[in-house]
C-alpha positions in Angstrom: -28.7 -3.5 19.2 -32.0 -2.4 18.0 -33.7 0.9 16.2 -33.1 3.0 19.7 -29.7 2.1 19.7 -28.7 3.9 16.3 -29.2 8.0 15.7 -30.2 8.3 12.1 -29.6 11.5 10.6 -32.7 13.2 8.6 -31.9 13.3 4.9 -32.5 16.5 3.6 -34.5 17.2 0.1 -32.6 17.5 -3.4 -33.1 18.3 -6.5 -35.6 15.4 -7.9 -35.9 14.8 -12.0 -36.8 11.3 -11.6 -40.2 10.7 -12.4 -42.0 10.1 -9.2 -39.2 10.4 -6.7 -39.5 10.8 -3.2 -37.0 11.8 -0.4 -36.4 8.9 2.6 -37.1 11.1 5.2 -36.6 8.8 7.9 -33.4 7.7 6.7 -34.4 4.2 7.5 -32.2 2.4 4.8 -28.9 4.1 6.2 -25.3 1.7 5.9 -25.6 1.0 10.0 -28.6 -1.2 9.8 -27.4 -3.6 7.1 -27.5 -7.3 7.5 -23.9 -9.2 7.3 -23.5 -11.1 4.1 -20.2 -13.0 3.0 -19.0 -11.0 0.0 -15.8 -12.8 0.2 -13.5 -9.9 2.2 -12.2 -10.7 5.5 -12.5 -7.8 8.1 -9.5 -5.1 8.0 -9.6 -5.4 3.9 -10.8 -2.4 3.6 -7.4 -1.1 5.3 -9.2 0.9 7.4 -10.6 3.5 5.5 -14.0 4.5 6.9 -17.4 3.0 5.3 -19.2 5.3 2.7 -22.6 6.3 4.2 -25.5 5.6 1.7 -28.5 7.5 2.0 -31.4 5.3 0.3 -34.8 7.1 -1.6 -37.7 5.6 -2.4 -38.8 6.4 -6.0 -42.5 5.7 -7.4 -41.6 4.8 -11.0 -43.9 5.7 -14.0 -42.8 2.7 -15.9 -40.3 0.2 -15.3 -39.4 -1.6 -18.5 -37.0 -0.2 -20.9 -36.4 -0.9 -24.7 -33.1 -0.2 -26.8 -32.5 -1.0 -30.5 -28.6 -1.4 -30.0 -27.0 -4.2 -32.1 -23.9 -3.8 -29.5 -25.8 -5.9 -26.6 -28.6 -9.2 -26.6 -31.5 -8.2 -25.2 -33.9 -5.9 -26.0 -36.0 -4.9 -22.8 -34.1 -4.5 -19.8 -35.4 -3.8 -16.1 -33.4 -2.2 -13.0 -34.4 -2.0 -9.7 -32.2 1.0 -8.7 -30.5 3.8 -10.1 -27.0 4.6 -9.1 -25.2 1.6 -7.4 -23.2 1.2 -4.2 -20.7 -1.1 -5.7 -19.1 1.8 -6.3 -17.0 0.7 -9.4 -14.8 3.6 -11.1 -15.6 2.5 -14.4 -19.4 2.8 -14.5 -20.9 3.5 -17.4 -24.2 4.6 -16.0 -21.9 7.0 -13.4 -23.7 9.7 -16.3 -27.2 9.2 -15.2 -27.1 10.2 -12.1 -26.9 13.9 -13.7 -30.3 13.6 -14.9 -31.1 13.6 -11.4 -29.5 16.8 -10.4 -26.4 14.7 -8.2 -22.8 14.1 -9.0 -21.8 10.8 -11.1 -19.0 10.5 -8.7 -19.7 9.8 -5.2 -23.5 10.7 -5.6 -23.8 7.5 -7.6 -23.0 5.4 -5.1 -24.0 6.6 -1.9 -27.4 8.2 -3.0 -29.3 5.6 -4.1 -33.3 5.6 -5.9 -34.8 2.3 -5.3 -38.1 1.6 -7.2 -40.4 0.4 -4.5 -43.4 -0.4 -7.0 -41.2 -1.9 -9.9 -42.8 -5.7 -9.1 -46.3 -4.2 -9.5 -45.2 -2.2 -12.6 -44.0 -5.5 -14.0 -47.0 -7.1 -13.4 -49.1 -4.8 -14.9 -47.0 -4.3 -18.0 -46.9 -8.2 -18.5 -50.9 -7.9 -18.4 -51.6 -6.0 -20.8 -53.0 -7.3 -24.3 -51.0 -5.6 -26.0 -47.6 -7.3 -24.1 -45.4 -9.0 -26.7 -43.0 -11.7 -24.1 -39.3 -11.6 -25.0 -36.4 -11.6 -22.6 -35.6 -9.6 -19.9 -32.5 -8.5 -18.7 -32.7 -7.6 -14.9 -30.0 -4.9 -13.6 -28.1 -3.6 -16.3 -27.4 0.0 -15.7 -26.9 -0.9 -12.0 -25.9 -3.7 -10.4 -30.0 -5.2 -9.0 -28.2 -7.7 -6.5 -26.5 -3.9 -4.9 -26.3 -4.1 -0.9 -29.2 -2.3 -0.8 -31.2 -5.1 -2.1 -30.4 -7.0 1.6 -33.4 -5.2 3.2 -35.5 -3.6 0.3 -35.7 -7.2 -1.6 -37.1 -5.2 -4.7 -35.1 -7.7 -7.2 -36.4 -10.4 -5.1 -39.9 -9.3 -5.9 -39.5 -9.0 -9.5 -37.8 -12.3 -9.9 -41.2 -13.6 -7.5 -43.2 -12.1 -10.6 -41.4 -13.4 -13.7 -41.6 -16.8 -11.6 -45.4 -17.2 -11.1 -45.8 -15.8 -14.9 -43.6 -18.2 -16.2 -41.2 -14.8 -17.9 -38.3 -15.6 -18.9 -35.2 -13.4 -18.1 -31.4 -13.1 -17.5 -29.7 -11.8 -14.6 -26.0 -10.1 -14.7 -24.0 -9.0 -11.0 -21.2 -9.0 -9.3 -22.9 -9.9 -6.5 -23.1 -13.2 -4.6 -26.1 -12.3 -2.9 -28.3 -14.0 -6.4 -27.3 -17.4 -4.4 -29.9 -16.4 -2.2 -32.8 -16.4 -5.1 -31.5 -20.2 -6.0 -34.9 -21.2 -4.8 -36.6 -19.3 -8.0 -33.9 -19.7 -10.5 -33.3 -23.6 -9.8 -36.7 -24.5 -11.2 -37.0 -21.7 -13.5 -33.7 -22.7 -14.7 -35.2 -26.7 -15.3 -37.8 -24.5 -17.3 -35.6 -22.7 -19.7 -36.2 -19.8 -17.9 -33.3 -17.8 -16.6 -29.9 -17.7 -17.4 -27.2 -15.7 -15.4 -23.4 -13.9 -16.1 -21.4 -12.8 -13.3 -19.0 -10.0 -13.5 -15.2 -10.7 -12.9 -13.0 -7.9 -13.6 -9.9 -9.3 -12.5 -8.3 -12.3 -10.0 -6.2 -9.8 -8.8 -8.1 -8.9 -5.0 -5.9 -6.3 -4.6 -6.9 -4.1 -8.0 -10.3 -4.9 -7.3 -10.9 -3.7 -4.2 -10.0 -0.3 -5.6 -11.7 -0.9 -9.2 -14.8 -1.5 -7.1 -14.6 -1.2 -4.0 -17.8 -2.9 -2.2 -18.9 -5.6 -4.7 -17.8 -8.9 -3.5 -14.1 -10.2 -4.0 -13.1 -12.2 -7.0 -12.6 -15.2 -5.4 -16.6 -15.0 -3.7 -17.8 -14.3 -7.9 -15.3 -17.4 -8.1 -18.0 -19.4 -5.7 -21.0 -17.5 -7.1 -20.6 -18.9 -10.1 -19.9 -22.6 -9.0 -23.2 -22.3 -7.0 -25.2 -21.5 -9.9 -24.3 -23.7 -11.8 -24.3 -26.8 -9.5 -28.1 -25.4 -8.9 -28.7 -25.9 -12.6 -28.4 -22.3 -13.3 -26.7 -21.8 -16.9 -24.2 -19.1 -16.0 -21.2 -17.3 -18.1 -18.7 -15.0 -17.5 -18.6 -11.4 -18.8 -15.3 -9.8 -18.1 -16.1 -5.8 -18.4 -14.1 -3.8 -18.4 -11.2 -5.1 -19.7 -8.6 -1.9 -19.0 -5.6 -2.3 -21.2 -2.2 -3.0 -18.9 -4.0 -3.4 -15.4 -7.0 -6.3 -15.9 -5.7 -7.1 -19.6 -3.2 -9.1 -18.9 -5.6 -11.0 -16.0 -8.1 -11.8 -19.5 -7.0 -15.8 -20.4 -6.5 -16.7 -16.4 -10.5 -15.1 -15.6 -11.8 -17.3 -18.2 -9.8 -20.1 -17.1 -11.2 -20.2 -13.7 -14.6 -19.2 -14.4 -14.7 -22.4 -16.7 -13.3 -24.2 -13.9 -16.0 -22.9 -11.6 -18.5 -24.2 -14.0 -19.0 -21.2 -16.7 -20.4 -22.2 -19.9 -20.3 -19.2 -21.6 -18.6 -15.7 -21.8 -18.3 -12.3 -22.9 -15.9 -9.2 -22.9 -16.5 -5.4 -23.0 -13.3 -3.0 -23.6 -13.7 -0.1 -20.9 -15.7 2.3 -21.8 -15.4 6.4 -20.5 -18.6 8.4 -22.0 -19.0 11.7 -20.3 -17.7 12.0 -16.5 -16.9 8.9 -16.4 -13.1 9.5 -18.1 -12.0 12.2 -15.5 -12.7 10.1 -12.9 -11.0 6.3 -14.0 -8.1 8.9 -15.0 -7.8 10.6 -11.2 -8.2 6.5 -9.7 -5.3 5.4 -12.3 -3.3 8.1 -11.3 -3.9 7.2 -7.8 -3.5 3.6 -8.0 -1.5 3.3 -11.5 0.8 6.5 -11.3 3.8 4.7 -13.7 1.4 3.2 -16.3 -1.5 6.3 -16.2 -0.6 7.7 -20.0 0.1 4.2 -21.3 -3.3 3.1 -20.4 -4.9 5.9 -21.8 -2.6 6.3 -25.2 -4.0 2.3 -25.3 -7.3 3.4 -24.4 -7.6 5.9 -27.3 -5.8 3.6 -29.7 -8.9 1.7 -29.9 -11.2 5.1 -29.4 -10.1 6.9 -32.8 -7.8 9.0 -31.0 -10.3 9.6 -28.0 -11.5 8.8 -24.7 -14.4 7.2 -25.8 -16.2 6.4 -29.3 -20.3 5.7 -28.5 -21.1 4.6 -32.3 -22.7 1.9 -32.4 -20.5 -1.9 -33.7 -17.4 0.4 -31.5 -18.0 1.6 -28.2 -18.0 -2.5 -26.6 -15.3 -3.8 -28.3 -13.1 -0.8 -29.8 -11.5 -0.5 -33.2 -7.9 -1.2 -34.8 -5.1 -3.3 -34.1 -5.1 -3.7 -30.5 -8.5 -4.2 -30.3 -8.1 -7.0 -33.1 -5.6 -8.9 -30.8 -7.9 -8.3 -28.1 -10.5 -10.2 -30.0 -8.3 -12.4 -31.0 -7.0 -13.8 -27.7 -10.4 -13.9 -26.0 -12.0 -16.0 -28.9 -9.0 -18.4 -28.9 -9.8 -19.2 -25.3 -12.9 -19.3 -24.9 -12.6 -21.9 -28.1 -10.2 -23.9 -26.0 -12.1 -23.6 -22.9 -15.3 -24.6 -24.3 -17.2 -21.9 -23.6 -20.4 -21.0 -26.3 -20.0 -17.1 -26.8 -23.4 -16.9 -28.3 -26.1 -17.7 -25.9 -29.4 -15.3 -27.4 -32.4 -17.1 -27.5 -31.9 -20.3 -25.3 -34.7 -18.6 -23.0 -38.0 -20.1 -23.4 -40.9 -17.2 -24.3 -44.1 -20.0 -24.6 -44.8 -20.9 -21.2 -45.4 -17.2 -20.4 -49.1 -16.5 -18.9 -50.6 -13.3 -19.0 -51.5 -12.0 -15.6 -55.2 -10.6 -14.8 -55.2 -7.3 -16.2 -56.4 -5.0 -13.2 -58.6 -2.4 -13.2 -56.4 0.8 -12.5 -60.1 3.0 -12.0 -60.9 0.9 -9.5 -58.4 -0.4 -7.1 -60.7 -1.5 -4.7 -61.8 -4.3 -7.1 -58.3 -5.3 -6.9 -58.2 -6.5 -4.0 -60.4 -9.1 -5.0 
């Protein structure tokens, strides 16, 4: 079937905050023309419910690199490729954003998708200038940079093609298995010292996740994302976020067990987290999918929240506070011991083989071509 084949509706203009966003007139990116990828769900898993149409715009970003003084994560600059994400997990922390934008953090997040087109020549240019300090970067934080979108616009792609030739190191985190088709960057930059990677699993549980979110690939594919990394040399760990008390809890000491088997060598854990929107919507899906157990998940919830939804200060809002939050802690650490896996991983990367690019003449882009 080719472009004649396929009606695509116009998508009409919204309200645009982001800097330098632009509508997808054309609608070019729209969910019929996706290529097939094995995300690890056989056909008829999605019991028949009909696919969520994403409508795809093209934002011209100001600046692409972003800096945070949080003691609560390990990096410092962080880069991503999109905003909103078509994984379309309930939990999502950056569901808030999305606001900024004038759209929903519900199903605006993750069927109305900004993709930076220019964020590999932003990168570049940042990296060139003098004044550039090179320290770590993690790539697709807020949203997932390895989202389906990524197939066709292969934005990540490019950025990982930059921190390559510049010798940058950075670290990649998804619940995608579509970073297996990078390998041939992150092999040798992995040799180098350059990258390091995490995958995502939630739960083993197929069933919870296709509802927890519903089109990132199935536990068992993160299963064999994580094996291929590592047998390409990539060092890869585990983070299990969000662990939500009495539906993925109880899955905690089984995902690290497997992802060690698949060749993890280090993990991580992040209790759920509900700023904002986000906590009416994960309490209408647990309703939905968790009628019986709802108010027990959220009395746990806010056990470890000082009596709310959610606590943002800062040493609180990843791991929680108080007694359940303390055996929490407490059985993650005692497994990871036994499994072998090093929890602490900061500053393995390798900053001296970066090389400044060319700085280029922004008056001038003729020269540039040059």
């Amino acid at each position: 079937m080719d472009d004649s084949d396929v009606e695509y509706p116009v998508v009409p203009p919204t309200p645009q905050k982001g800097r330098g966003a632009v509508t997808n007139l054309q609608g070019r990116y729209e969910l019929e023309r996706r290529e097939s990828v094995d995300d690890g769900w056989a056909p008829g898993d999605d019991e028949g419910g009909p696919a969520l149409r994403t409508e795809v715009f093209e934002e011209r970003a100001k600046s692409i690199l972003t800096r945070n003084k949080s003691p609560d994560v390990p990096f410092d600059v962080s880069l991503n490729p999109y905003r909103g994400c078509e994984h379309g997990c309930i939990y999502c922390f950056a569901r808030p954003t999305h606001s900024y934008l004038g759209l929903s953090p519900g199903l605006d997040f993750e069927s109305r998708i900004y993709a930076k087109i220019n964020a590999a020549e932003l990168l570049e240019r940042e990296l060139a200038k003098k004044s550039y300090v090179p320290e770590p970067i993690a790539l697709g934080v807020n949203t997932d940079a390895y989202q389906p979108i990524e197939r066709e616009l292969r934005i990540t792609r490019r950025v990982i093609e930059v921190l390559h030739q510049f010798g940058h190191p950075f670290a990649a985190i998804t619940k995608s298995s579509l970073i297996e088709r990078d390998l041939d960057l992150l092999a040798p930059m992995a040799a180098r010292g350059l990258v390091m990677a995490a995958v995502t699993v939630t739960t083993l549980d197929p069933v919870i996740a296709r509802t927890l979110e519903p089109r990132a690939a199935a536990p068992a594919r993160r299963l064999r994302t994580i094996r291929a990394l590592s047998e390409a040399g990539v060092p890869v760990g585990v983070s299990i976020a969000p662990v939500i008390p009495f539906v993925t809890e109880p899955d905690l000491e089984r995902v690290l067990e497997a992802c060690s088997e698949a060749g993890a060598t280090s993990a991580s854990y992040i209790v759920l987290r509900l700023p904002w929107e986000v906590a009416p919507l994960f309490q209408d899906w647990l309703a939905a999918h968790f009628p019986q157990r709802a108010e027990r998940v959220m009395a746990r919830v806010r056990d470890m929240r000082g009596g709310k939804d959610y606590d943002s200060s800062f040493e609180h809002r990843m791991k929680g506070e108080g007694a359940w939050a303390l055996l929490l802690k407490q059985r993650f650490d005692k497994a990871a011991r036994r499994l072998g896996l090093n929890i602490r991983q900061r500053g393995i990367l390798d900053i001296s083989q970066f090389r400044r690019p060319p700085e280029r003449d922004a008056s001038n882009p003729q020269l540039n071509l040059f």
